[in-house]
N, C-alpha and C positions, 0 to 999 in steps of 0.2 A: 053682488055689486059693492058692500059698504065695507068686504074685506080688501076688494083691488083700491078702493080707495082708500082706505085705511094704510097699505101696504104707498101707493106712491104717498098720501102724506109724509110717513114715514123717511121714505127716499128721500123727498125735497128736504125734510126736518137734517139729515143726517150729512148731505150735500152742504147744507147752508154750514152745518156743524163743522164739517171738515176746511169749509173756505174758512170761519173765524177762525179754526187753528192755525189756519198756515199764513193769514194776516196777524194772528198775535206772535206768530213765532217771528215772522220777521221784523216786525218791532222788538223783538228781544233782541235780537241781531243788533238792529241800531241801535237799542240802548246800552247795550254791551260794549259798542264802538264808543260812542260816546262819553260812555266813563274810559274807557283807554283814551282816547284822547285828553280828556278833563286829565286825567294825572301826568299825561307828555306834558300837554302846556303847561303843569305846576313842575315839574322838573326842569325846562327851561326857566323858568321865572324864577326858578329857587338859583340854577347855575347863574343865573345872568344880573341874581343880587349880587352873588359872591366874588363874579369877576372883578369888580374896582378892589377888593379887598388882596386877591391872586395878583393882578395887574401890577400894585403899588408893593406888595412883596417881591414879586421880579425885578421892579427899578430897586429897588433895596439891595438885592442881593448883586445887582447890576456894578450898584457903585462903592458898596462891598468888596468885591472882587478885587485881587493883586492886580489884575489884567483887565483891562478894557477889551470889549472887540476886537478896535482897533492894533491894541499893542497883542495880542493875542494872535491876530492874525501876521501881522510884521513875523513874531516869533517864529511861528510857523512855517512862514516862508524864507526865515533868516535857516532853520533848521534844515531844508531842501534844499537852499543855494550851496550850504559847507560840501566843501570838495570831500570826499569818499575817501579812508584808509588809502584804499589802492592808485586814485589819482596823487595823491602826496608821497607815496615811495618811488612815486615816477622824477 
């Protein structure tokens, strides 16, 4: 009799053993998640210092520019209105 019970101790001891593994395993999980996220949010936060620095380089290079948007796009459309070789030998 004190080896059946010896043997279910056993069982319950190994049962219990196997549920903490597979509760610690999934805390590894979320902790895993968790630091991927910790470095998403420090990658935005690092992109989202830099942007007023990018932002005010663009208006820079904006009025920089020979062309404005505006005369750029006139251009543009001044270059599509000109009559075609072939309409001018007519």
């Amino acid at each position: 009799m004190t080896a059946r019970y010896d043997e279910a101790e056993k069982a319950r001891e190994q049962k219990k053993a196997a549920e903490d593994l597979k509760k610690e395993l999934a805390w590894s999980h979320v902790a895993a998640k968790e630091e991927e996220m910790k470095k998403k949010i420090e990658e935005v936060a690092k992109a989202a210092r830099r942007l007023p620095k990018i932002e005010e380089s663009l208006k820079e290079a904006q009025v920089c520019s020979p062309f404005s948007s505006y005369q750029s796009s006139n251009a543009y459309t001044y270059m599509h209105r000109m009559p075609s070789k072939r309409h001018l030998q007519k």
